[in-house]
TORDO-670899 format. One record per residue (C-alpha): residue number from 0; chain; x, y, z. Coordinates in steps of 0.001 Angstrom, whole numbers, plus 500000, padded with zeros to 6 digits. Layout:
TORDO-670899
{seq NUM, mol A, px X, py Y, pz Z}
...
This chain:
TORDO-670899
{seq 0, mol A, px 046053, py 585363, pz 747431}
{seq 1, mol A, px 042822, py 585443, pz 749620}
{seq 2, mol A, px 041309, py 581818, pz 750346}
{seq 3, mol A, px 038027, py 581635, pz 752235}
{seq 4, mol A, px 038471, py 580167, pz 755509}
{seq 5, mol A, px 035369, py 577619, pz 755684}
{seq 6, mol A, px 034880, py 574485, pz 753360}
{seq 7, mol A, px 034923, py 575238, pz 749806}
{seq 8, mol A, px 032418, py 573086, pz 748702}
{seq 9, mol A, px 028807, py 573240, pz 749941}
{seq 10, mol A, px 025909, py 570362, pz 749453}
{seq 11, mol A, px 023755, py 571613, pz 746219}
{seq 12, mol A, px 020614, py 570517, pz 748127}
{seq 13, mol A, px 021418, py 573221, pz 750933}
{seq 14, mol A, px 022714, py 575951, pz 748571}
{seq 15, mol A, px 021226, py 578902, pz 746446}
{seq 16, mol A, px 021677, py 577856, pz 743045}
{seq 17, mol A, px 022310, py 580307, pz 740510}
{seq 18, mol A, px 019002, py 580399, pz 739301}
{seq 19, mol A, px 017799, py 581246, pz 742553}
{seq 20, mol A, px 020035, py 584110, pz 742612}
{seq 21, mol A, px 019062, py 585727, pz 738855}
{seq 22, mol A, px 015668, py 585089, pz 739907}
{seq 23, mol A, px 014901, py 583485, pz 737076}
{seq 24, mol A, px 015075, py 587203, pz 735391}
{seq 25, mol A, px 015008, py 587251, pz 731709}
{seq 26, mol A, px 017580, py 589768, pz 729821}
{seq 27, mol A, px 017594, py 591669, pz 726487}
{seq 28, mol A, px 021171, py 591260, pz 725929}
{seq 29, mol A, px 023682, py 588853, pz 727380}
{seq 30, mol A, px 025607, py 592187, pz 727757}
{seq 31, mol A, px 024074, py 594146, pz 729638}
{seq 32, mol A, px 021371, py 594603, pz 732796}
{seq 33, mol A, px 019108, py 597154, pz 731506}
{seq 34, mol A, px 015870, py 596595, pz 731576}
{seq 35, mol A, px 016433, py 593805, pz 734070}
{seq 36, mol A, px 015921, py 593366, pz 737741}
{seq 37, mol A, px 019120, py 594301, pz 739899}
{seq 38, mol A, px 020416, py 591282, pz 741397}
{seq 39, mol A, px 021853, py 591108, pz 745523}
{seq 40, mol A, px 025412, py 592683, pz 745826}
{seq 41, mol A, px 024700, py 594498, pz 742338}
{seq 42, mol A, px 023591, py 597217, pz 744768}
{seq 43, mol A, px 027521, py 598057, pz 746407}
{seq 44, mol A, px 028384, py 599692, pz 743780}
{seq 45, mol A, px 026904, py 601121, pz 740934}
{seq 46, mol A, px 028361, py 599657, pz 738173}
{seq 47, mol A, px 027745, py 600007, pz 733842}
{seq 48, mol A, px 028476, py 595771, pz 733626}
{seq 49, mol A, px 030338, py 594974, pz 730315}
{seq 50, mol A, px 028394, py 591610, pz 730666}
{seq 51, mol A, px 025454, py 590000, pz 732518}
{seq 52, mol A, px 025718, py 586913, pz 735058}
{seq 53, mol A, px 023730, py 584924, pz 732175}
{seq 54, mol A, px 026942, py 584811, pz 730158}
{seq 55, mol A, px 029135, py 582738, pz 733154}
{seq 56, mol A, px 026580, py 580417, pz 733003}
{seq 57, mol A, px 026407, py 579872, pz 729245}
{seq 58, mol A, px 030133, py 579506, pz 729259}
{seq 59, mol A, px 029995, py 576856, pz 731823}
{seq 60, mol A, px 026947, py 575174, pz 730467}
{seq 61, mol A, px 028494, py 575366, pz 726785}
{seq 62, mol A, px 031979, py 574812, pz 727265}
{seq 63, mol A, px 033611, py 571548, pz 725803}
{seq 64, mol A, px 035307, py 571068, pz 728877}
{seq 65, mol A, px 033796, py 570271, pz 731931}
{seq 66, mol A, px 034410, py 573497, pz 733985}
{seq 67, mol A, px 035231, py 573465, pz 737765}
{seq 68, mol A, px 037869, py 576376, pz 737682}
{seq 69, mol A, px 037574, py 579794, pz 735929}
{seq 70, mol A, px 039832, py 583078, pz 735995}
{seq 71, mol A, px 038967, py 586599, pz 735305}
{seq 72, mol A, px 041854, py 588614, pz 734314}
{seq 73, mol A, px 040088, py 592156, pz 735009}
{seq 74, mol A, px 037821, py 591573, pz 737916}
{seq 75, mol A, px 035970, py 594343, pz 738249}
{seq 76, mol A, px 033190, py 594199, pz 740379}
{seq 77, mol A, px 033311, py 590838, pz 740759}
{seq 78, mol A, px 030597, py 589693, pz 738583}
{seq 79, mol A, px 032792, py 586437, pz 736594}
{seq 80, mol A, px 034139, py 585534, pz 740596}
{seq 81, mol A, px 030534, py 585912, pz 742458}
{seq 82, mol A, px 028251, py 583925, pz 739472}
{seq 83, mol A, px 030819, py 581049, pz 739623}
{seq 84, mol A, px 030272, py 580537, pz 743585}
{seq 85, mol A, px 026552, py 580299, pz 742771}
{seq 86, mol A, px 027496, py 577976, pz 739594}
{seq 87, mol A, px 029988, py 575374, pz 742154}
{seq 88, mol A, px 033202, py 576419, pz 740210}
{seq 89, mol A, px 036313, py 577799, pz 742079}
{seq 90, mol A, px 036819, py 581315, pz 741093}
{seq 91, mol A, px 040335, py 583269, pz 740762}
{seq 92, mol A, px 040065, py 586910, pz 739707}
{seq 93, mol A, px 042828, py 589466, pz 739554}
{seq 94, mol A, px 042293, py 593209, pz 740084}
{seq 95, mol A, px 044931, py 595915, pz 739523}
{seq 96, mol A, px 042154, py 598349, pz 741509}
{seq 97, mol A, px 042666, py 597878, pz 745285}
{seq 98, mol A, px 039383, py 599776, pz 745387}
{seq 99, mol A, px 037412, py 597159, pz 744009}
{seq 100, mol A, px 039913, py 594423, pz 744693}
{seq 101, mol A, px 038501, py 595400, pz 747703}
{seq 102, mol A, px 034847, py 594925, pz 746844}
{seq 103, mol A, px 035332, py 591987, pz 745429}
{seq 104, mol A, px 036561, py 589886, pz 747915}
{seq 105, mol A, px 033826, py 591606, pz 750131}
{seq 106, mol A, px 031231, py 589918, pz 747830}
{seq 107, mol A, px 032946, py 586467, pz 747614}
{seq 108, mol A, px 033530, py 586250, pz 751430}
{seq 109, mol A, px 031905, py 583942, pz 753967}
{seq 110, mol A, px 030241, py 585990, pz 757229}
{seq 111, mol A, px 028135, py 585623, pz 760046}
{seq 112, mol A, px 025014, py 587594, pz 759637}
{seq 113, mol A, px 024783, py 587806, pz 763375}
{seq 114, mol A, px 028417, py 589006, pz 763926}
{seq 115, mol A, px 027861, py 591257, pz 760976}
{seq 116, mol A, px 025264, py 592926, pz 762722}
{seq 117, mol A, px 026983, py 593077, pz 766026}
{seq 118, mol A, px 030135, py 595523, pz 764067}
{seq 119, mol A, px 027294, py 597338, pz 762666}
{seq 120, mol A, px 025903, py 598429, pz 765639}
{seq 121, mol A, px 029431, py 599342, pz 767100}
{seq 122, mol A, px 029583, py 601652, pz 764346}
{seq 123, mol A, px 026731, py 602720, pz 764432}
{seq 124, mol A, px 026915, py 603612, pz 768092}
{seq 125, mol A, px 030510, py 605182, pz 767813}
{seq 126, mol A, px 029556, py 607793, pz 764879}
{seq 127, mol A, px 026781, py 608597, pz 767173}
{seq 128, mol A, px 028852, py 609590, pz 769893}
{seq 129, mol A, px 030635, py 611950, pz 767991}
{seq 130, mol A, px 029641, py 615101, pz 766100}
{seq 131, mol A, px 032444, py 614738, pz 763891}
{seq 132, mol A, px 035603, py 613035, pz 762777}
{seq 133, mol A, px 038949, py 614487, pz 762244}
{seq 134, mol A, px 040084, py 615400, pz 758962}
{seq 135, mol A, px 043711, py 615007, pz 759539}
{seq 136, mol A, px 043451, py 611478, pz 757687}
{seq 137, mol A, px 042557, py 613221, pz 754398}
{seq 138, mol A, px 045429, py 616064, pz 754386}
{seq 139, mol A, px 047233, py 613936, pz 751615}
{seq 140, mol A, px 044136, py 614558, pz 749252}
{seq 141, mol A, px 044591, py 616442, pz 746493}
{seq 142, mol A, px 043546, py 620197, pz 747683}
{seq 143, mol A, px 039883, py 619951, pz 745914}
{seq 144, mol A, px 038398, py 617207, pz 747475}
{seq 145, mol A, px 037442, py 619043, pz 750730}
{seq 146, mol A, px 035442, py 621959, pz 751420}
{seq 147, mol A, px 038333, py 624629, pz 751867}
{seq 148, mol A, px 038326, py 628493, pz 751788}
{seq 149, mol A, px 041167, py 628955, pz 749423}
{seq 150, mol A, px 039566, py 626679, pz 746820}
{seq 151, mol A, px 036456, py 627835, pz 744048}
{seq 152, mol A, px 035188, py 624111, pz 743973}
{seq 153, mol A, px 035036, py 621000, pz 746196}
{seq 154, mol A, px 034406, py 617581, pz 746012}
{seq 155, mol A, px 033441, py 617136, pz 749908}
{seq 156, mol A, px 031628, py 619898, pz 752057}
{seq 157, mol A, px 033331, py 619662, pz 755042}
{seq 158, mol A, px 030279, py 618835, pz 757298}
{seq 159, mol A, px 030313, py 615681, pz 754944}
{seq 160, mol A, px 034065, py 614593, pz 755183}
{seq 161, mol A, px 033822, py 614898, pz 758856}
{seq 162, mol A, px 031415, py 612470, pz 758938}
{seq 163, mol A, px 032595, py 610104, pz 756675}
{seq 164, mol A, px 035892, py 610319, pz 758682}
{seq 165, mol A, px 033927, py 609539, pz 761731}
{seq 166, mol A, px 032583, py 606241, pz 759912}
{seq 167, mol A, px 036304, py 605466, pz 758425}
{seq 168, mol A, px 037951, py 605811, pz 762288}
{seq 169, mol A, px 034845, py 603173, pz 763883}
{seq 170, mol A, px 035119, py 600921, pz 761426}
{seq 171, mol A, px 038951, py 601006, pz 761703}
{seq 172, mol A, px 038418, py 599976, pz 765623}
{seq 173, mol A, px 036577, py 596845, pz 764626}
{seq 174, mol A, px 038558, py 593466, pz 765263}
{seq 175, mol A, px 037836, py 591533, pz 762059}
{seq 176, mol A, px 039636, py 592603, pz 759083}
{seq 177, mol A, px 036472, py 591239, pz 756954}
{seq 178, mol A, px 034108, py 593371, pz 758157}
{seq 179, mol A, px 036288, py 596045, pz 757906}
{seq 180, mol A, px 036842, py 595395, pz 754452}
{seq 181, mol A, px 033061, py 594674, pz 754000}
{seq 182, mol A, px 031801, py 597904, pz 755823}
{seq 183, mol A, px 034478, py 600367, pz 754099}
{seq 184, mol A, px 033162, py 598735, pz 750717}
{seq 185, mol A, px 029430, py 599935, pz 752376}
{seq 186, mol A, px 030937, py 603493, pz 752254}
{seq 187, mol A, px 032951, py 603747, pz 749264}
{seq 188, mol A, px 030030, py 602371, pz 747202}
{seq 189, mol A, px 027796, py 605531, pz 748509}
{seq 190, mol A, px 030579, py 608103, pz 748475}
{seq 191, mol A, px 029764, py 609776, pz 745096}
{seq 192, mol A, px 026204, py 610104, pz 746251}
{seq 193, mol A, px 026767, py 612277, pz 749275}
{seq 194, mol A, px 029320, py 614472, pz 746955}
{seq 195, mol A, px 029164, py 617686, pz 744922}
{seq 196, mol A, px 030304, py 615603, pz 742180}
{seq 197, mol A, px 028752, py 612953, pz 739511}
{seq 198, mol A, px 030358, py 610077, pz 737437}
{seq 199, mol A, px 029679, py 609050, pz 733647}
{seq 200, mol A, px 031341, py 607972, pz 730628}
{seq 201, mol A, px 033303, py 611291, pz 730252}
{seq 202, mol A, px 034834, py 610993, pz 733744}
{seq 203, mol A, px 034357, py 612785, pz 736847}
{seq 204, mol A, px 032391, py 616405, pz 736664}
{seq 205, mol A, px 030682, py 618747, pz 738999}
{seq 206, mol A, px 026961, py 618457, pz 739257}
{seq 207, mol A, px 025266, py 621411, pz 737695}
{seq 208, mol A, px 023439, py 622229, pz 741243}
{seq 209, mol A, px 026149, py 621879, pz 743361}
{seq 210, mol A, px 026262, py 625142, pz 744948}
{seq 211, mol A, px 023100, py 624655, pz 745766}
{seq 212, mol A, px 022643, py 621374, pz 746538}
{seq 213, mol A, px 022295, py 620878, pz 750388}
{seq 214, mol A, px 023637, py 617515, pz 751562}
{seq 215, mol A, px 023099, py 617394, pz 755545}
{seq 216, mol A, px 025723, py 615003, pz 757561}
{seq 217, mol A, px 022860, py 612949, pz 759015}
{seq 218, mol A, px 022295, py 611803, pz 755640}
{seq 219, mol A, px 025601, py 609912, pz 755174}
{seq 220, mol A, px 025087, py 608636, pz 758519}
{seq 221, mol A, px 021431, py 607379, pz 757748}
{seq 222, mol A, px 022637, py 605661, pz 753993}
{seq 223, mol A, px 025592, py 604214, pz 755139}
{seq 224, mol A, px 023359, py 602086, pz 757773}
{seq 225, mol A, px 020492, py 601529, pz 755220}
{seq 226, mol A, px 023095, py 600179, pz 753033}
{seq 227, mol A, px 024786, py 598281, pz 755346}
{seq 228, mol A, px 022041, py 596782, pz 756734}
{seq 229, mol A, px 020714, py 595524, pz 752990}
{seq 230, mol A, px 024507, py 593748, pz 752295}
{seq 231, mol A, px 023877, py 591947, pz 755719}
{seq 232, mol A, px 020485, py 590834, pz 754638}
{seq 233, mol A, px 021654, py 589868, pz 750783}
{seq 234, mol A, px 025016, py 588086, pz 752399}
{seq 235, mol A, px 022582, py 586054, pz 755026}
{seq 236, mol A, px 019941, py 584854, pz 752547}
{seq 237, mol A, px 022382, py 583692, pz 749649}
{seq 238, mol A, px 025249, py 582363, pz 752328}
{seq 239, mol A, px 025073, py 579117, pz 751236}
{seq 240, mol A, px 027054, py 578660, pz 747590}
{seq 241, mol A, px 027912, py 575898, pz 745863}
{seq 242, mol A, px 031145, py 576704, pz 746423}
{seq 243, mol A, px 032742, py 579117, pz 748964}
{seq 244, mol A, px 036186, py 579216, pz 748011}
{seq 245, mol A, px 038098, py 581872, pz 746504}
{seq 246, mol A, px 041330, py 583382, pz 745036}
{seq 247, mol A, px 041486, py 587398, pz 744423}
{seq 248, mol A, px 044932, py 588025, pz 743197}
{seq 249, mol A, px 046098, py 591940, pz 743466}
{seq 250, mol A, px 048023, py 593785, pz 740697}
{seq 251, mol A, px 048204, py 594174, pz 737388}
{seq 252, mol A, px 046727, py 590854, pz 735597}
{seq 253, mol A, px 049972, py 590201, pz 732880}
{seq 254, mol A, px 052052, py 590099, pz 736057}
{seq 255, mol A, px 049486, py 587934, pz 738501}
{seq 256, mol A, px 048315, py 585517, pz 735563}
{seq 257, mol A, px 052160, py 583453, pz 736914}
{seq 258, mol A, px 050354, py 583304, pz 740035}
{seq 259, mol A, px 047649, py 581355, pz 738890}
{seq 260, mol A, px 046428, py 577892, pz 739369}
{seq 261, mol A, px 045350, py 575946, pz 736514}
{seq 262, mol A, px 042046, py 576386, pz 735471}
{seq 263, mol A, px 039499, py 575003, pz 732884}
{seq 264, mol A, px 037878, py 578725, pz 731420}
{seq 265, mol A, px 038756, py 582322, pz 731603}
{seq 266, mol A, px 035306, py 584471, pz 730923}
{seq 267, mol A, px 036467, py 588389, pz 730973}
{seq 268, mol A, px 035815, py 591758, pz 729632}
{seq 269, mol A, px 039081, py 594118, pz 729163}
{seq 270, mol A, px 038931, py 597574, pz 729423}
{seq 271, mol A, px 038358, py 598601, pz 725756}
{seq 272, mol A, px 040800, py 601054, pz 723420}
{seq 273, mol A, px 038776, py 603891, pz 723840}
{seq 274, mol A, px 041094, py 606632, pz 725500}
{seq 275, mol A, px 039726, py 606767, pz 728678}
{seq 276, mol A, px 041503, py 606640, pz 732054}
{seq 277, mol A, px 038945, py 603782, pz 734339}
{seq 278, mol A, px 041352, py 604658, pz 737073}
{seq 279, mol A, px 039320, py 608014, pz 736772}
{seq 280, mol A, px 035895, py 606729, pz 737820}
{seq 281, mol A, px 037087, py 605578, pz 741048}
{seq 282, mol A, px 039732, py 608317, pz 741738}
{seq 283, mol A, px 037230, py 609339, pz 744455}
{seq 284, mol A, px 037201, py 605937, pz 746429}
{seq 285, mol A, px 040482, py 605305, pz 745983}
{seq 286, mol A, px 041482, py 608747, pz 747776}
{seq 287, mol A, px 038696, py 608811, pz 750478}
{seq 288, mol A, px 038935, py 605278, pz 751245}
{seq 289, mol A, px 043230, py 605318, pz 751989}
{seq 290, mol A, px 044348, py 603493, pz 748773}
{seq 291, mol A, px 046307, py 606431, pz 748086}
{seq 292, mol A, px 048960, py 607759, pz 749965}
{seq 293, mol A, px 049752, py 610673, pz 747467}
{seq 294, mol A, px 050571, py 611379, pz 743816}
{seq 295, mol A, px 053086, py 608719, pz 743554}
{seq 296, mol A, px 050559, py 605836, pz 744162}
{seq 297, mol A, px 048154, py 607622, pz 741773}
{seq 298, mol A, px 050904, py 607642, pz 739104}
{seq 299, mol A, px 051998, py 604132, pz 739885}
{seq 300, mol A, px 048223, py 603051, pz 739559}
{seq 301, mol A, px 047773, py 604199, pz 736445}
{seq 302, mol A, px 050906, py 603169, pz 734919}
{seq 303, mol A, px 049529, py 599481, pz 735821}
{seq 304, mol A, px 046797, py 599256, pz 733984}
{seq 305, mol A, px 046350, py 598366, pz 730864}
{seq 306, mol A, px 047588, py 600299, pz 727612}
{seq 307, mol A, px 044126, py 601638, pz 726959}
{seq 308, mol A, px 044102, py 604908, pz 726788}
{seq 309, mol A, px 046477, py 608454, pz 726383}
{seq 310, mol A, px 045236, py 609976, pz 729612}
{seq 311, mol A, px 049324, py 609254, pz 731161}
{seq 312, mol A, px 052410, py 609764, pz 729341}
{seq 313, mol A, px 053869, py 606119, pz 729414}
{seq 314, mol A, px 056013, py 604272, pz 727031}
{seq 315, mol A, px 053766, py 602086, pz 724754}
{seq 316, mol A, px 054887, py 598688, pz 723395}
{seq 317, mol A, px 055113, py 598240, pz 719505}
{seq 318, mol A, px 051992, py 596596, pz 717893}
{seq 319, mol A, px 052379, py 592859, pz 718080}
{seq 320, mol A, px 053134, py 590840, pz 714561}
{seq 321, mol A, px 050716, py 588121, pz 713384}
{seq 322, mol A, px 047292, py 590433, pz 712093}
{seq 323, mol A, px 046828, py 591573, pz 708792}
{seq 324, mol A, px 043912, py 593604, pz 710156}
{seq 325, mol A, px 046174, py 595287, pz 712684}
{seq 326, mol A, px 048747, py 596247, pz 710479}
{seq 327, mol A, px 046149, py 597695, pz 708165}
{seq 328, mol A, px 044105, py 599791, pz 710969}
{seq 329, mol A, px 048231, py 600841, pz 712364}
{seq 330, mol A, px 048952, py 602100, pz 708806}
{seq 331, mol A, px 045586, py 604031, pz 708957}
{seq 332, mol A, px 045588, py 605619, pz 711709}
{seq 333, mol A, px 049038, py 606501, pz 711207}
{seq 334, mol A, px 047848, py 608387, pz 708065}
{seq 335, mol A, px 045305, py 610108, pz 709500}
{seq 336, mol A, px 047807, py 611276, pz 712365}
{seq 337, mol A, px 046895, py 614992, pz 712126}
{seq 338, mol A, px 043156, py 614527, pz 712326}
{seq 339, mol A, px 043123, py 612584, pz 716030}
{seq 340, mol A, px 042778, py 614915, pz 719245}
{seq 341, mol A, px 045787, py 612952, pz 720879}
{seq 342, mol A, px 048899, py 612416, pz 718419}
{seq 343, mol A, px 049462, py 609414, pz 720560}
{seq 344, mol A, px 046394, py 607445, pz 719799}
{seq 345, mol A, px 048097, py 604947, pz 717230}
{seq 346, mol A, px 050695, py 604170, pz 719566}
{seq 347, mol A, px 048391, py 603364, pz 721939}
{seq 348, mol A, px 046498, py 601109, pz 719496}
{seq 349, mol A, px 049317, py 599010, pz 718741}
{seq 350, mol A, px 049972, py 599282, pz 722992}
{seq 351, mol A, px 046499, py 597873, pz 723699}
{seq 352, mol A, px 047006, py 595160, pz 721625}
{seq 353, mol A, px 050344, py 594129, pz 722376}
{seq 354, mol A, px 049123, py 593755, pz 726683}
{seq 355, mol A, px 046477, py 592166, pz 725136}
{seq 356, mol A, px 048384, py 589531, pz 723297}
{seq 357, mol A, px 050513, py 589037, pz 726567}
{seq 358, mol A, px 047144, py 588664, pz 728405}
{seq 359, mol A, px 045900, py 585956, pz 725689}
{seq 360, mol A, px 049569, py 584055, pz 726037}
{seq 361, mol A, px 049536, py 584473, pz 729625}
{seq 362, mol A, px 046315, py 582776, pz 729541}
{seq 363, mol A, px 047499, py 580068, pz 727030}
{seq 364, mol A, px 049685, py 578673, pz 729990}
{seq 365, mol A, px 046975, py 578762, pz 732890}
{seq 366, mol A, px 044127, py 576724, pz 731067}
{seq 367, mol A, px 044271, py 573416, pz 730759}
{seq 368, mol A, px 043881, py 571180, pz 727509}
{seq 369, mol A, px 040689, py 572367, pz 725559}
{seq 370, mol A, px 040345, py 575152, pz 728100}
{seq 371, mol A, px 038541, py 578210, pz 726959}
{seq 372, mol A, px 038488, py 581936, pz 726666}
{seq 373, mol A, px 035096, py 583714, pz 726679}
{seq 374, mol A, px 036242, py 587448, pz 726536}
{seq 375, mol A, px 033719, py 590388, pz 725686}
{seq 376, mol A, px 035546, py 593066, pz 723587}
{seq 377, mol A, px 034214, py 596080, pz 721993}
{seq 378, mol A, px 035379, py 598007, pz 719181}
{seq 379, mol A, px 036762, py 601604, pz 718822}
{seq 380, mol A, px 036589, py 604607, pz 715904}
{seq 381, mol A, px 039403, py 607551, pz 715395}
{seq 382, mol A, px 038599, py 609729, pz 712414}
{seq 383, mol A, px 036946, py 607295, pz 710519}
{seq 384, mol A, px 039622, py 604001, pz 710907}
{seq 385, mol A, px 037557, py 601621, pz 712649}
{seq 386, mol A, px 039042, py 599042, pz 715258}
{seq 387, mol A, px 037337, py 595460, pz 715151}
{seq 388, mol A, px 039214, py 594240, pz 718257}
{seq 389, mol A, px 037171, py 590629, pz 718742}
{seq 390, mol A, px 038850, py 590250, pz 715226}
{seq 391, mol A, px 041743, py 591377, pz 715510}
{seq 392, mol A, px 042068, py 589285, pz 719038}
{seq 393, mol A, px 041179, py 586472, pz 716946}
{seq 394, mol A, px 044473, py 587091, pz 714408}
{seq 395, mol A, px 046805, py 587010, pz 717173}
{seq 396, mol A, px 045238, py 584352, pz 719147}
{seq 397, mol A, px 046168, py 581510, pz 716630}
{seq 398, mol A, px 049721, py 581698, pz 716807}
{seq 399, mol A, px 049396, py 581330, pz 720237}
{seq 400, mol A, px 047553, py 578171, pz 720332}
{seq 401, mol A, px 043931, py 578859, pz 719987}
{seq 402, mol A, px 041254, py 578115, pz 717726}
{seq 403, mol A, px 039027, py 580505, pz 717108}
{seq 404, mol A, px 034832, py 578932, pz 718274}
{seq 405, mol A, px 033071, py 581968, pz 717491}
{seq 406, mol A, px 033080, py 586123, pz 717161}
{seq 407, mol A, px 029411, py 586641, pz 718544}
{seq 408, mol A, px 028681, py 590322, pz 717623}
{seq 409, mol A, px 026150, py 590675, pz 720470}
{seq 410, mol A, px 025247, py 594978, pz 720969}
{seq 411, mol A, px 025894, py 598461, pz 719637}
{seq 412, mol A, px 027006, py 601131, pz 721603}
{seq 413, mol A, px 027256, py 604244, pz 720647}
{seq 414, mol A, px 030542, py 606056, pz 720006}
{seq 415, mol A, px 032260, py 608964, pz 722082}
{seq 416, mol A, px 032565, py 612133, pz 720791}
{seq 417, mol A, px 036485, py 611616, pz 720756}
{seq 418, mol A, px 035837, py 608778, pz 718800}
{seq 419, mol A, px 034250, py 610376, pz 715972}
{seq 420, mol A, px 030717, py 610720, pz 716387}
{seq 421, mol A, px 027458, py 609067, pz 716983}
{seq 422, mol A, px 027795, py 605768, pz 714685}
{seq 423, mol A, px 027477, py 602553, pz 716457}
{seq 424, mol A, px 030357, py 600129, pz 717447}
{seq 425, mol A, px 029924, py 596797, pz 717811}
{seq 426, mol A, px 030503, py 594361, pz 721372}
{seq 427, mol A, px 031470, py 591271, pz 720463}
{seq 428, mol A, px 031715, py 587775, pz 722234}
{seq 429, mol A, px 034909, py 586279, pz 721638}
{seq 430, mol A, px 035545, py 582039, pz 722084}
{seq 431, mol A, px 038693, py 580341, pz 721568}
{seq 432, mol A, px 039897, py 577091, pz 722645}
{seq 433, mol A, px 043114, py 576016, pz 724069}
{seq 434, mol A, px 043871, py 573634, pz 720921}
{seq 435, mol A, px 046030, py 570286, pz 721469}
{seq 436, mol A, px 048757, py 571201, pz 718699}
């Protein structure tokens, strides 16, 4: 548990309220940025948000209770922890990802600009000094990441990896373990952009150029400042919160949720049951940036997360009792067995939404009376058998002690090719309240 040195609570008068942060910016979808403006610290790392800021607010605006705590399960990149600062309620958010665990508590922490720009210049001025840094911290990568002669493909060119070795050694001599922390997150968030590889929805591939594709070492040098210097500006100018304080719990959230305080609203978005690894789209960070020591810790990683997806053998849990709808999509997709591309898809179904029901229990325990869930779920599609998590979530959250407020269908998106096709799935916006039974 991370707690922010200085006061927690800052004078509204003197603070940037959350307003002043959105800039006011008007959104076509309470899930989603596009087509809106890109807010400070959205810039660290590029991320596809499950939700937009807006929806913290409405949450704390519409909630029954009067909110001045709030947990996020599956932090992310921080989005649920940072809005709440800027909306005066104490944040907790737990990350399984010590990548963006990482980033996270970058974004939520409390610097001096000044200072900030002293450790920049050290590093700055060390890299420049030398023409290279030594690769010897990587040699536990997995073979294609650097530029090698016994390999067809790379990751890295090794002109590149030198230098963003070079960057990982200064920044390692700096004193303050929060600018370290801040100024690695400055690199990781650029890494894929200075690579011979690109990330999307289908994982990690090679870009169709790279061969080709010339990336000089000057260039990570010159980005990793530009970037740098931009957090330093966007930290100074929104410094001032309504409320400083912070918890960032680390490891996987069924686990952490026991090491929770009490709080008054839990506003999340899980990874959803679509077979896909999110491990995956930061495998690169996580290796480069020492959050790896070898195959092990990859495996261990992965076996952490959530039950959402077949891309690791593992050993799912039986489907939880209490939904009619689940036991009908189970029976389904059971019967259609032969048709999926992984014959362990329905088993990981019934997986998802047995951590899922653990999640909702766990959660059951850390709100407090009339406390509420505001979750963002979307559905998935195997040959045909559609899954309507947000209602099946709903089935199993009564038993628990919930009442179900409302199942907000909110935005389509569009369905992998694993899942069957180009057919729209619904997002949903999922409310229940701690009831007093």
């Amino acid at each position: 548990m991370e707690l922010a040195p200085q006061s927690a609570q800052s004078h509204p008068d003197l603070c940037v309220s959350f307003d002043e942060w959105t800039r006011g910016r008007k959104i076509q979808s309470i899930g989603s940025n596009a087509g809106a403006e890109r807010l400070p610290f959205q810039g660290w790392h590029h991320f596809k948000e499950a939700f937009a800021p807006e929806v913290i607010a409405r949450a704390v605006n519409e909630s029954q209770r009067e909110v001045r705590s709030c947990l996020d399960p599956f932090g992310g990149s921080g989005t649920t922890a940072l809005a709440c600062q800027f909306l005066g309620v104490e944040p907790t958010t737990i990350e399984v990802n010590p990548y963006l665990a990482d980033l996270i508590e970058a974004k939520l922490s409390s610097y001096d600009a000044d200072d900030l720009a002293l450790d920049l210049s050290r590093v700055v001025r060390t890299t420049n000094a030398r023409r290279r840094g030594s690769l010897s911290r990587f040699k536990h990568l997995p073979p294609t990441f650097i530029e090698s002669a016994d390999q067809e493909r790379w990751v890295f060119n090794r002109n590149v990896a030198e230098r963003i070795a070079c960057h990982m050694d200064a920044i390692d001599e700096l004193a303050r373990p929060a600018h370290r922390r801040l100024f690695k997150a400055m690199l990781g968030g650029m890494l894929i952009s200075v690579s011979n590889v690109l990330i999307n929805g289908k994982g990690r591939r090679y870009r169709s150029n790279w061969q080709d594709r010339e990336v000089y070492p000057r260039s990570v040098d010159q980005l990793f400042e530009e970037r740098s210097r931009q957090a330093i500006d966007e930290i100074h100018a929104h410094r001032m919160r309504r409320h400083r304080g912070f918890n960032v719990l680390r490891g996987n959230c069924i686990d952490q949720l026991a090491n929770s305080s009490k709080v008054d609203l839990s506003v999340f978005s899980p990874p959803y049951p679509n077979s896909f690894d999110y491990t995956d789209v930061y495998n690169v960070e996580l290796w480069m940036l020492g959050h790896l020591g070898g195959w092990d810790a990859n495996r261990d990683l992965r076996m952490s997360t959530l039950c959402s997806h077949v891309q690791i053998k593992r050993q799912f849990a039986p489907a939880p009792k209490g939904s009619h709808r689940l036991n009908l999509v189970m029976g389904q997709l059971r019967r259609v067995k032969g048709e999926l591309w992984s014959p362990w898809i329905p088993e990981m179904v019934g997986g998802y939404f047995h951590d899922m029901n653990q999640v909702m229990a766990g959660l059951h325990g850390r709100l407090n009376e009339h406390g509420e869930i505001w979750a963002v779920v979307g559905d998935s599609r195997y040959a045909g058998v559609r899954i309507q998590v947000a209602n099946i979530l709903a089935d199993l959250a009564a038993p628990l002690g919930f009442d179900v407020v409302k199942v907000e269908p909110f935005r389509s998106m569009r369905a992998s090719a694993q899942q069957g096709g180009q057919r729209e799935l619904d997002e949903t916006l999922l409310v229940l309240r701690k009831n007093s039974r």
